[in-house]
C-alpha positions in Angstrom: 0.0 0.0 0.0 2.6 2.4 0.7 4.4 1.7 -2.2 1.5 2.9 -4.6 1.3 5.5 -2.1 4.1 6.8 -2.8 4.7 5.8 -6.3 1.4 8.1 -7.0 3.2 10.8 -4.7 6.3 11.1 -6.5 5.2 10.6 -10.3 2.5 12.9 -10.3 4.8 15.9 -11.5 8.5 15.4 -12.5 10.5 17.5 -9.8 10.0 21.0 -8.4 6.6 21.8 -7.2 5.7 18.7 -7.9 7.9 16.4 -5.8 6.7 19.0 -3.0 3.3 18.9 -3.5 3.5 15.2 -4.0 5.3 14.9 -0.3 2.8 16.7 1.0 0.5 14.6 -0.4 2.0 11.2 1.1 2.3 13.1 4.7 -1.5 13.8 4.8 -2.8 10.8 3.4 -0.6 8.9 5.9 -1.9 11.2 8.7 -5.2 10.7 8.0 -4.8 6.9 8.2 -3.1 7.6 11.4 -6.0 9.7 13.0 -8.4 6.7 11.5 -6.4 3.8 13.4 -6.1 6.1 16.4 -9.6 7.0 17.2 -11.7 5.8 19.5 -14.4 4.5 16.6 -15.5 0.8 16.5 -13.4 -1.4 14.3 -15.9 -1.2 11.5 -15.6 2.2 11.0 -11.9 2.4 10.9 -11.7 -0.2 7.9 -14.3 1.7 6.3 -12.8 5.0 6.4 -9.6 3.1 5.5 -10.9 1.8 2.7 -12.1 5.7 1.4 -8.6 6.6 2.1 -7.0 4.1 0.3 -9.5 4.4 -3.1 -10.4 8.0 -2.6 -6.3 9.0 -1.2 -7.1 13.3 -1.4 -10.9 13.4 -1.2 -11.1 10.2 1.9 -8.2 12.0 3.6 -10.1 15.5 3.8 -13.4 13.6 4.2 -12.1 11.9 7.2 -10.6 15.1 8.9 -14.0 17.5 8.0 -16.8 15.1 9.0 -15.0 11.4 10.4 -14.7 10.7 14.1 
């Protein structure tokens, strides 16, 4: 999983603005899969809003952090 993560974060752009924005992106989708396994929601919930994070990487990540937990 990381390793399409980051794959996706690093090839989006070649260099510059791109290698940052694609860092920036890997930091916040791994945070947000952080604050899912971390909270104090039912096991369920945390695959589910895993599983929005790991098909939906931008959109489950700001999902999770606007209306999850």
């Amino acid at each position: 999983m990381f390793t399409i993560l980051l794959d996706n974060a690093f090839g989006v752009i070649g260099g510059g603005l791109g290698s940052i924005l694609g860092i920036l992106y890997a930091v916040l989708v791994i945070y947000g899969l952080y604050r899912v396994w971390t909270s104090p929601s039912s096991m369920g919930t945390k695959v589910l809003w895993s599983i929005a994070i790991f098909f939906l990487p931008l959109l489950g990540t700001i999902l999770y952090l606007l209306i999850g937990d």
